[in-house]
N, C-alpha and C positions, 0 to 999 in steps of 0.2 A: 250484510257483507262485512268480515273481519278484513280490518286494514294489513298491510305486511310487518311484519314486524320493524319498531323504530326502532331499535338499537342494535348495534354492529357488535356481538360479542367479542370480533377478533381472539380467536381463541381460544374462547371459555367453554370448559369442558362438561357436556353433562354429567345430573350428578351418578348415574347409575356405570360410565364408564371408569373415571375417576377421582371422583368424591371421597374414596377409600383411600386414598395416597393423600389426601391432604383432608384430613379430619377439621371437623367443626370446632369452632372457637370454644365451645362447652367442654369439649373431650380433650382438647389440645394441652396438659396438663392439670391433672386433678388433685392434686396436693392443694391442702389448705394455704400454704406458701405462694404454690402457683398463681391463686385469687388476690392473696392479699398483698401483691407486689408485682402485679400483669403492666403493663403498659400498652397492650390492647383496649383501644376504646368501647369495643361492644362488653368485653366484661366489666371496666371502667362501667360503663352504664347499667348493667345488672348492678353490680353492688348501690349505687343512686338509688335503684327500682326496688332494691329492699328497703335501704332508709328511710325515703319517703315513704312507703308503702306503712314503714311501721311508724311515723312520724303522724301521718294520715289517718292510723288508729288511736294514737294517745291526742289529737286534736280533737277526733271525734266524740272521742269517750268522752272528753270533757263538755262538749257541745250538746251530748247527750244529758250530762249531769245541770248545764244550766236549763236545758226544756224542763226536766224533772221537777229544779227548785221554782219555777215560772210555773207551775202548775197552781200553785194556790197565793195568793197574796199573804205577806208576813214568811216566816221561818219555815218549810217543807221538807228539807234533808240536812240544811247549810247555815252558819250563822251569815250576818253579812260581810265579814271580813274573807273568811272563806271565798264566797260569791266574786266579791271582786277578784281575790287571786287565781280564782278560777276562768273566768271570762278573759282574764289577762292571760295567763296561758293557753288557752284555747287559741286566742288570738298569734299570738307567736308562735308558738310551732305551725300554726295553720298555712300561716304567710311566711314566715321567713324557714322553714322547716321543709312546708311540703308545696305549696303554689310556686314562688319563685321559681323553683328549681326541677321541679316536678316536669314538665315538659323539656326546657331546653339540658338537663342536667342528665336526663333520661333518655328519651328518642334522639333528642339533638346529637347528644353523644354518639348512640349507636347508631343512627340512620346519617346523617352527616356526611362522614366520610366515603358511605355507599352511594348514596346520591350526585358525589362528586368523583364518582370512579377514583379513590384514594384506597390506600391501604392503612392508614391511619388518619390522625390531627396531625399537627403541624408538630406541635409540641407533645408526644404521649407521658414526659415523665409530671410536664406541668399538669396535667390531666389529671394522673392521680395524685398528684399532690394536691389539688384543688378538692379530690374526695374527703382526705386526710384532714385536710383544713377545716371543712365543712363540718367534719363529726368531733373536731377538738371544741370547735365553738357552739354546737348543737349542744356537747355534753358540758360545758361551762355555764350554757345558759340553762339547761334543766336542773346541772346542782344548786343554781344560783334562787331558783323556783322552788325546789323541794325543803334549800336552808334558807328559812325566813321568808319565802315569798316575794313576788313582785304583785302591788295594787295598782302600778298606774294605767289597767290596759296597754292596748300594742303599741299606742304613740307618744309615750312617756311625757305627756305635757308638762311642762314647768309652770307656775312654781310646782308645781305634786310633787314631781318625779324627785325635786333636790330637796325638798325636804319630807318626804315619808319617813317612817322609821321601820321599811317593808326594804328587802335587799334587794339593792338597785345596780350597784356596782359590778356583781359578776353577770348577773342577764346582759345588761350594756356590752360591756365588754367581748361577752359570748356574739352577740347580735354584729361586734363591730370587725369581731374574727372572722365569721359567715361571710360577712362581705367582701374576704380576700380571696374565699372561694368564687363566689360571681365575677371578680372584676379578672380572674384567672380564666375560669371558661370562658368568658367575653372573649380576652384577647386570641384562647386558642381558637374558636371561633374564625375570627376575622381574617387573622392571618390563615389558617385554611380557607376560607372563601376564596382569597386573594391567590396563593400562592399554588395550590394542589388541587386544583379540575383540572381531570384529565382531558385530554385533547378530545375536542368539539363542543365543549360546554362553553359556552360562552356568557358573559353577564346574562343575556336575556333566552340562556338555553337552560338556565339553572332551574330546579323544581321550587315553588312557588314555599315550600316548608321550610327550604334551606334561604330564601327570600327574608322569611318570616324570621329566623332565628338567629339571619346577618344583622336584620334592625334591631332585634330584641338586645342582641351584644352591644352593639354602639349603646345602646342605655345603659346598657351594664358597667361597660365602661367610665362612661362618663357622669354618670348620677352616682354610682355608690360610692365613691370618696368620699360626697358631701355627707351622705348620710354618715360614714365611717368618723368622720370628725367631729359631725356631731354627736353621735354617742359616744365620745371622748369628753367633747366637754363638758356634759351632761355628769358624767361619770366624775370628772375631777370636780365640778361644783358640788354634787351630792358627797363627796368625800371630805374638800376642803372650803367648800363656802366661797368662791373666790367671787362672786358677785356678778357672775358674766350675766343672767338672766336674773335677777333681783333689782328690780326699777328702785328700791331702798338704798342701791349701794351705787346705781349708775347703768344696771344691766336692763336688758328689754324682753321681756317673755314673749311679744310677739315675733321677734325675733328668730327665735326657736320654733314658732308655726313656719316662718316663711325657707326655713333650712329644713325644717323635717318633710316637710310636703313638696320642695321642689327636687325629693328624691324622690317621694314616696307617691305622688302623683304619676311620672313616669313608670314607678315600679308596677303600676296598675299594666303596663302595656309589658312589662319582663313578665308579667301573667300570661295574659290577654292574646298577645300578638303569635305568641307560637301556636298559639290555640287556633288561631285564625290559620294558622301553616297549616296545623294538620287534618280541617274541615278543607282546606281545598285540596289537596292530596285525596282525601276523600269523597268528595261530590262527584270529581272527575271520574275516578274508578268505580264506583257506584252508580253512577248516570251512563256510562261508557262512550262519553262524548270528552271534546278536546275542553279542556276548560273557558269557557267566556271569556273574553277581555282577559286574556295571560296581563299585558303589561300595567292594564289600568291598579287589578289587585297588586303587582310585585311592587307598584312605585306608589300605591294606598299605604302599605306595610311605613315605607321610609316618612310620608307625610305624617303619618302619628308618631311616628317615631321622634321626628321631629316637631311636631305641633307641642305635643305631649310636655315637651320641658318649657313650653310658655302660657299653662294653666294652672299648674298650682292653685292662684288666689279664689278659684270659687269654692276648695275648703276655708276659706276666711271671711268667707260676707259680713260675718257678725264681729271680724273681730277690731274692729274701724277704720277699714281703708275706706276711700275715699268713693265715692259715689262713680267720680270717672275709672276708677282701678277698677273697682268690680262690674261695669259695662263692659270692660276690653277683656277681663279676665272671663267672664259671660260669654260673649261674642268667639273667644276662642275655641272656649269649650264647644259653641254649636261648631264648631270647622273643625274638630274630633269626630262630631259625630256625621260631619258630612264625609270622609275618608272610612270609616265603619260601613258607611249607607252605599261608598263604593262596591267593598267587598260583596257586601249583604244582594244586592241588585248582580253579582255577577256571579254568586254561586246558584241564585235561583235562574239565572239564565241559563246556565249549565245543566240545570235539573232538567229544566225545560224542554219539552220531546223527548227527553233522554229515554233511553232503554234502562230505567229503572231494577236495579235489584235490591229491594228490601231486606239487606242483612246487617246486622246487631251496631257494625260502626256508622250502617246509614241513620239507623235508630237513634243513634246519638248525636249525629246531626241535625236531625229534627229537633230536638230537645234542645240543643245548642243553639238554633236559629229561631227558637221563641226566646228563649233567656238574653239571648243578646241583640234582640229587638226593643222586647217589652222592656230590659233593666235599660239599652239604652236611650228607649225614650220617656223614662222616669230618670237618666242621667242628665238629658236636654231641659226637663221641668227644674232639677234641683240647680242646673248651670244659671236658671230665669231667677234675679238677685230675690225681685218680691214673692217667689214660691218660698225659694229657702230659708229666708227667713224665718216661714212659718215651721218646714218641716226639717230645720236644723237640730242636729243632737235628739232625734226622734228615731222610733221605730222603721221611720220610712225612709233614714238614713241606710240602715243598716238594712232593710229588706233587699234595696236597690244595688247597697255592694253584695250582697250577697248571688244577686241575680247575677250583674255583669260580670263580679270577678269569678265568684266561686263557683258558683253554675255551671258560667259558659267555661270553665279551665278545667270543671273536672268530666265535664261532658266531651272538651275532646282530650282530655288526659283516660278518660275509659274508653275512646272511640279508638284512640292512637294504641291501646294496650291491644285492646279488641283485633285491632288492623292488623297490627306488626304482631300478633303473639306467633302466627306461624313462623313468620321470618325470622323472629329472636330464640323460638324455644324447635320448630321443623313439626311441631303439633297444630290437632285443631281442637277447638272446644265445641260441645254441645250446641248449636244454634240454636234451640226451644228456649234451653236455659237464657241464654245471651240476651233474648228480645223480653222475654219473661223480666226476667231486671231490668233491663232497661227502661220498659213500662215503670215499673217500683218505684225506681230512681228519681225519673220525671215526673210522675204523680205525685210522690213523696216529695219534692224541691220544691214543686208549687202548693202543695198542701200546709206545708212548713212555712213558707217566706208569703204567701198571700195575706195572710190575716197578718204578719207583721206591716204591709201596707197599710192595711185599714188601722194598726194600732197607733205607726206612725198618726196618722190621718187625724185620727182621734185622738191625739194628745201625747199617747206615752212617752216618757222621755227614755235612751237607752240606756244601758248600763245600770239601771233600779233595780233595787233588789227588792223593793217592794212594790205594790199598784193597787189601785181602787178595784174593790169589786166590779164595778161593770167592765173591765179590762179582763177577766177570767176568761170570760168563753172564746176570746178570739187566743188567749197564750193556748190555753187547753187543744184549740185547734193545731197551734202551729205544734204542741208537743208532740201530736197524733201522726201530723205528718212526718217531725223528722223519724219517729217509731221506724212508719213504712221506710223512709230513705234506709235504716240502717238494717233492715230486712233483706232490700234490695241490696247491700253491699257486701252482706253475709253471704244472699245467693250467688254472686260474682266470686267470692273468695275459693268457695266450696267445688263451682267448675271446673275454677282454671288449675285450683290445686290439683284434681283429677286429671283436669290433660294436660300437664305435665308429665303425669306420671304416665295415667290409660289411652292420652290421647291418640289420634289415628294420625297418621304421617299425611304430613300437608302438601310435600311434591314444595319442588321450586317455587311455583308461584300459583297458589291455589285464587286467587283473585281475576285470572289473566290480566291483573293492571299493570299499564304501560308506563307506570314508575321505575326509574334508573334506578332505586337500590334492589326492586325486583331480578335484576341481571345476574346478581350473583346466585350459590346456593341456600338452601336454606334449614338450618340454622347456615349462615355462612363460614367457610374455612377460617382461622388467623388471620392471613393475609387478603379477607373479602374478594378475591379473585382468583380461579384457576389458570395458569397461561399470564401471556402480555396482558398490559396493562388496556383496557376496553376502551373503544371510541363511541364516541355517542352522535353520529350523524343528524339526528332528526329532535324535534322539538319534544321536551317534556310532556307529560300529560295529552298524546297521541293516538286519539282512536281512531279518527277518522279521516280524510281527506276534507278538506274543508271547503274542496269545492263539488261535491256529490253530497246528494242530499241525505243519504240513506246511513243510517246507524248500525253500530254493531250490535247484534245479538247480546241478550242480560245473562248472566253466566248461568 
């Protein structure tokens, strides 16, 4: 039995009556002009969805180049200098280029305002001024890369970082400009949550995505000044030697671990957290059941959000805090991963009897809810002081950020493209193709980042540019596997590029999911609504009656 429908369109016109009088946000001015000075958030978000898209390519490339030089121990394509500057870039466009921003800079943008029955942010001109910003300090920190290079990988440890003779100054600075764009969507963010749900949304009627992308802001907010000051000061010691972190002159280099991580700890969750938004957006519509525990998951999102800025110190075990410091900073870290084990327990509830439909974004949930199992329960081992100690600055560091962060973000960053491509572009793509990659992807992640376990395990330290013979067969493996990932990323390219152009027209809501930005059309109008502004009577994520037993039919 299909439930009635939960939302009150009050108004809203179908699109075959009049959709013609009020053109899609794509067509609604086609000048080069038009784009590059819109104050429309959905195109505000397409242009995001290119930068990272191509940010996401020059990351890879390079990720590609260091499996390549890992393929034989000693020199293979690269001297060692090279190496480092390359793994250092890799590293920064990866994270502050394309994860950060990748989810809430992208969807958050465009889906946002539809989910809150709005016509825009709060703020649209701050909006695209936060793009503007984004790509002044993108392009500051790549020239900064390409003249002279940056060695110190992504977290500029001191002393290195103030005394390399590799260019440090304009990356920093690039990196510290980036971060006006974050603390800008933050705020438009917020004050939309606050201020423009339309009438019947209430705090606990909101979609569990835009839940997800209120927490993600308050981080935003609140942690990236620190980091922004500290790539200042960073910047002026490398420049003028002032002594802030040189224990020689009175300065403290741990210091600078306990300011750089107690941004960049959180920053794991301005990854992470929208990620978790747009896995329950989609469990829901893909199970066609009401989502499990709505409230448990919405107020999971805030506990890490909050938890989050009081762990830091378990990237420091080794670097001599105190025995009682690293128990508590331990102990917090397990109460991260009990608010993760929230979510996790309530989207398989939701799976649960569901009326299952195995299409291309549920595929990527599956993918998503190994990766962010398995990495977080190698996050729980590395929070345990006496593990990490052993697999500190190892292999098995870096397998596990790669699981939790990069995994599970881009698993719902291609779930979320996947989902919304009809509602952002009014096409559909190939479904053969969609699962076909999606296989790739998830074979190839674990094919790549597994044997980096076992390297970790076994000794390797990361960031080497060289390693013992008996370390070959396990690189050689994970080479193998990123091959396949970037196979699988090609076949993704090659689809969507097609339906855009060939695809078959999606109809309003080809999902029939009971998501509120589904209500408008799709692609949707400029102003994401035809008619008065829409009420939303009924709870988010709405299939069923909750008191009958019986589910709705898999589409």
């Amino acid at each position: 039995m299909t439930p009635s429908s939960s939302i009150d369109t009050a108004g809203a016109a179908p699109h075959d009556e009049h959709h013609d009088h009020h053109p899609s946000y794509l067509v609604d001015g086609t000048t080069i002009k038009s784009w590059l000075l819109t104050v429309d958030h959905k195109r505000i978000g397409l242009m995001f969805l290119f930068w990272v898209l191509l940010f996401f390519l020059v990351g890879g490339i390079f990720a590609l180049l260091i499996r390549v030089e890992l393929l034989t121990p000693g020199p293979t394509i690269m001297d060692a200098m090279t190496y480092n500057r390359t793994f250092t870039l890799h590293g920064l466009v990866m994270i502050f280029l394309f994860m950060i921003p990748a989810i809430p800079a992208v969807f958050g943008n465009f889906m946002l305002p539809l989910m809150l029955g709005a016509k825009d942010v709060a703020f649209p001109r701050l909006n695209l001024a936060s793009l503007y910003i984004y790509l002044a300090g993108a392009v500051l920190a790549l020239w900064g890369m390409l003249n002279g290079g940056l060695d110190t990988g992504w977290t500029f440890y001191t002393p290195y970082s103030t005394h390399t003779t590799t260019t440090v100054a304009p990356v920093l600075f690039g990196a510290f400009i980036i971060g006006f764009s974050s603390i800008a969507t933050g705020i438009n963010f917020i004050v939309t949550c606050h201020t423009m749900r339309a009438p019947g949304i209430t705090w606990f009627k909101m979609p569990l995505f835009v839940w997800a992308i209120y927490a993600t802001s308050c981080i935003q907010v609140l942690a990236t000044p620190v980091i922004g000051l500290l790539l200042v000061l960073v910047t002026v010691e490398n420049l003028f030697s002032f002594g802030m972190f040189d224990p020689a002159r009175g300065g403290d280099p741990v210091l600078f671990q306990h300011l750089f991580w107690f941004y960049s700890h959180p920053a794991v969750y301005i990854m992470v957290l929208p990620a978790f938004g747009v896995m329950s957006e989609i469990v829901s519509t893909y199970s066609r059941k009401n989502i499990f525990g709505y409230r448990a998951v919405a107020y999971s999102s805030l506990g890490i959000a909050f938890v989050g800025f009081f762990a830091w110190g378990h990237h420091m075990f080794v670097s001599g805090q105190s025995t009682f410091d690293a128990g508590v900073f331990g102990v917090l870290t397990m109460l991260v991963g009990v608010f993760t084990a929230i979510k996790v327990f309530n989207w398989v509830g939701t799976v649960y009897k569901g009326a299952v439909d195995f299409k291309t974004p549920f595929a990527y949930f599956c993918g998503f809810l190994f990766f962010t199992v398995f990495g977080g329960m190698t996050g729980i081992a590395l929070g345990t002081v006496s593990l990490d100690v052993a697999w500190h600055d190892t292999y098995f560091v870096v397998a596990h950020f790669h699981f939790i962060m990069v995994g599970a973000t881009i698993m719902a960053f291609l779930a979320a493209l996947h989902y919304w491509f009809p509602k952002m572009f009014g096409r559909t793509y190939h479904e053969g193709w969609g699962l076909v990659s999606a296989a790739l992807i998830i074979l190839g992640f674990n094919a790549t980042f597994i044997p980096q376990f076992l390297l970790g395990n076994n000794g390797m330290p990361r960031r080497y540019y060289d390693y013992p013979e008996r370390f070959q067969a396990l690189n050689v493996a994970s080479t193998a596997g990123a091959t396949l990932l970037a196979f699988g990323f090609i076949i993704i390219a090659m689809y969507l590029a097609y339906a855009l152009v060939y695809g078959k027209a999606a109809g309003k809501n080809p999902w029939r999911s009971k998501g509120y930005e589904w209500l408008s059309e799709s692609p949707p109008p400029t102003h994401n609504f035809v008619g008065p502004q829409p009420t939303f009577p009924e709870e988010p994520h709405f299939y069923v009656d909750p008191k009958k037993a019986e589910v709705p039919d898999a589409v």
